[in-house]
C-alpha positions in Angstrom: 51.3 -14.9 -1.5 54.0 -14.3 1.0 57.5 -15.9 0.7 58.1 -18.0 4.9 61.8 -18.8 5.5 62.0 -22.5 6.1 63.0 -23.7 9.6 65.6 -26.2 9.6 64.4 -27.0 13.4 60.7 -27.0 13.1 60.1 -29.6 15.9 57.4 -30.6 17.9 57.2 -28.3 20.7 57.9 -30.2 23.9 55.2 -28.3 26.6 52.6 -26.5 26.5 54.0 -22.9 26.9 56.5 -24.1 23.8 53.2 -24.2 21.9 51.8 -21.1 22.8 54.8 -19.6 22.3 55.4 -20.8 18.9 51.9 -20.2 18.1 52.3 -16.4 18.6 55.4 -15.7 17.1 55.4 -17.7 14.3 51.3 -16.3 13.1 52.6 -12.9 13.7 55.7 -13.2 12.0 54.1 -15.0 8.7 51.2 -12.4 9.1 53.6 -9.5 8.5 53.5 -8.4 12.5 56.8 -7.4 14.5 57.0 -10.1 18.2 60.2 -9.8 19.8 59.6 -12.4 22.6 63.3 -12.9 24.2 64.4 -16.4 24.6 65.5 -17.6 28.0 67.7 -20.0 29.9 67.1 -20.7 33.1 70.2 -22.4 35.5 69.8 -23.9 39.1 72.7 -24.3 41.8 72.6 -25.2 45.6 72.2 -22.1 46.5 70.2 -19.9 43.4 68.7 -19.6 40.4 69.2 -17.4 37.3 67.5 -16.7 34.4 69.6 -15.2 31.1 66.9 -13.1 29.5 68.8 -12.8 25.9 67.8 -9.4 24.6 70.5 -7.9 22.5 70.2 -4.1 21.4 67.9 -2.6 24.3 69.5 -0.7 27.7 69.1 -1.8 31.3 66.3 1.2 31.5 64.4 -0.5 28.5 63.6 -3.4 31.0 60.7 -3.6 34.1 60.9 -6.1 36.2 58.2 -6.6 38.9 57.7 -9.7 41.0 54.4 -9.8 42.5 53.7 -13.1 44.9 55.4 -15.9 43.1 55.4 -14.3 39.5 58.5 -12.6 38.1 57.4 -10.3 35.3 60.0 -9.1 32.8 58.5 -6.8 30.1 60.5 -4.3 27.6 60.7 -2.8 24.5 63.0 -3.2 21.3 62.4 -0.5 19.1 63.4 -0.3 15.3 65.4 2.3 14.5 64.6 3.3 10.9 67.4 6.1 10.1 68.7 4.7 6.9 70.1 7.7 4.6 72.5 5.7 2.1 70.4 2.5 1.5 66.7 0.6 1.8 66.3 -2.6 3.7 66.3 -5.4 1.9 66.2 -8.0 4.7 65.0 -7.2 8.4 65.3 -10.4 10.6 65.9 -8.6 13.6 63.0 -9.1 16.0 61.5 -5.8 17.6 58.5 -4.5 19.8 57.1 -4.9 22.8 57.7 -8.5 25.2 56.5 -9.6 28.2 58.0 -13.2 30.0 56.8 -14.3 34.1 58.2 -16.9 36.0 56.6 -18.5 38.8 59.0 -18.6 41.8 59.2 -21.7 43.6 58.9 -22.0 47.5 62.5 -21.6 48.5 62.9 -18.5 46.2 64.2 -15.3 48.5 62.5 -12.7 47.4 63.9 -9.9 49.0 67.3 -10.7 47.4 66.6 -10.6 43.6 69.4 -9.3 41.6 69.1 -8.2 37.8 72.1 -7.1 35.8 72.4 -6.1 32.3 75.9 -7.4 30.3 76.6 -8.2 26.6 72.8 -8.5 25.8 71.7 -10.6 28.3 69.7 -9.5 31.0 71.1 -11.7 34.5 68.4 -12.0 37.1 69.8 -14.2 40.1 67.2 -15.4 42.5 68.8 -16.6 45.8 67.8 -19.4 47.8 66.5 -19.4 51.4 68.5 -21.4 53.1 66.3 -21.7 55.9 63.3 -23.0 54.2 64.1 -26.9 53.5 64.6 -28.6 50.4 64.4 -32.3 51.4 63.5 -33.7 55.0 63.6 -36.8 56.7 61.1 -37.8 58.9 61.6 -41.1 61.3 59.0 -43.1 62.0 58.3 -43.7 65.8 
């Protein structure tokens, strides 16, 4: 018998890739496995979005980004560093291994402009709008 840490917020998830998401890590994580799936917010202005990629403890070089068509792949790896000469662990809650997270782009993205930065543990990645492709048009009737 294993001891599970109760969740205070154990909610219905509210779409679909919630539910996958909380299928895998919680399974691995009561199954004894290490998932380090990074939690993201994604923000929208007129003229970009961004997504914070939260992801403390890793280096800019620990992360690949690759955007191939519409899909923004970010993958990475936390490693668990075990040197420990005064003590044992007694309680590791940190999450660690490997992640991957994609993002489908949506028409007006600008590709060629995509900017990632890496500050205070969250990854930036700022996806400009093309201002020349057209959000909302009106068409009059003739």
């Amino acid at each position: 018998m294993s001891i599970i840490r109760y969740n205070v917020h154990d909610y219905a998830p509210t779409s679909f890739s919630n539910l996958v998401d909380r299928f895998f890590n919680d399974s691995l994580a009561r199954s004894g496995g290490s998932t380090f799936v990074p939690k993201a917010d994604i923000f929208e202005d007129e003229k970009s979005y961004q997504i914070n990629l939260v992801a403390p403890g890793m280096k800019k070089d620990d992360f690949k980004i690759e955007l191939d068509d519409k899909f923004l792949t970010i993958s990475g790896e936390r490693k668990f560093n075990r040197e420990s000469k005064d003590g044992n662990f007694h309680i590791v809650e940190s999450q660690y291994g490997s992640f991957s997270r994609s993002f489908t782009l949506p028409d007006i993205a600008d590709a060629a402009k995509i900017t990632a930065s890496y500050n205070n543990g969250v990854l930036e990645i700022e996806i400009p709008k093309d201002s020349k492709k057209l959000l909302k048009q009106t068409i009059s009737v003739k």
